[in-house]
C-alpha positions in Angstrom: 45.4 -147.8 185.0 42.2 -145.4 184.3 42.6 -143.9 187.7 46.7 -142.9 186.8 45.2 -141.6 183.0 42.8 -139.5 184.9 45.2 -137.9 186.8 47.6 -136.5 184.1 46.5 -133.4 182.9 46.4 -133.0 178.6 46.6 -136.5 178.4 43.7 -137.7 175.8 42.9 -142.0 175.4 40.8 -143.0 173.2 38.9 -146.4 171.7 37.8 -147.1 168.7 34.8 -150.2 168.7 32.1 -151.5 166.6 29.2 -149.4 167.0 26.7 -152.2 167.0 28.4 -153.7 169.9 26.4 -152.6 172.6 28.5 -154.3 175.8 31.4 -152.8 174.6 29.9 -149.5 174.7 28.6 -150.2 178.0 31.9 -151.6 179.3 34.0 -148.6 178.3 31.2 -146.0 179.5 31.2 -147.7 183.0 34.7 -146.8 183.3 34.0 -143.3 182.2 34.6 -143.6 178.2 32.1 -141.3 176.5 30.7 -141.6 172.5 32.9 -138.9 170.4 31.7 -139.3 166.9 31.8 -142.2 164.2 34.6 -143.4 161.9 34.5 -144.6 158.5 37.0 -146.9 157.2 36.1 -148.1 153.6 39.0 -149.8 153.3 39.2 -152.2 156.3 37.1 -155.2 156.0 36.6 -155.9 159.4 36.1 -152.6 161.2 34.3 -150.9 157.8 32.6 -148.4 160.5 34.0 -147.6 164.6 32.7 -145.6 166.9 35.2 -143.9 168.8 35.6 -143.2 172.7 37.7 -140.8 174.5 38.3 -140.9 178.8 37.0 -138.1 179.7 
């Protein structure tokens, strides 16, 4: 599936994960995710703060 992302052109995907959750951030950067910038969400009780990932 990442490999048929990659080939369409404009097309952006993007995660949103803890940012304290180190083997997620590993998982996704193995499979060529890269660190974007950091989310707030006050209002959300279990995802408070994200950090958010785009394919690149």
């Amino acid at each position: 599936m990442i490999e048929k992302i990659k080939e369409k052109e404009g097309l952006k995907v993007y995660v949103e994960i803890r940012p304290d959750s180190e083997r997620s951030i590993a998982a996704f950067a193995s499979y060529g995710f890269v660190p974007t910038k950091s989310k707030r969400y006050p209002k959300d009780n279990h995802f408070p703060q994200v950090l958010k990932m785009e394919l690149s």
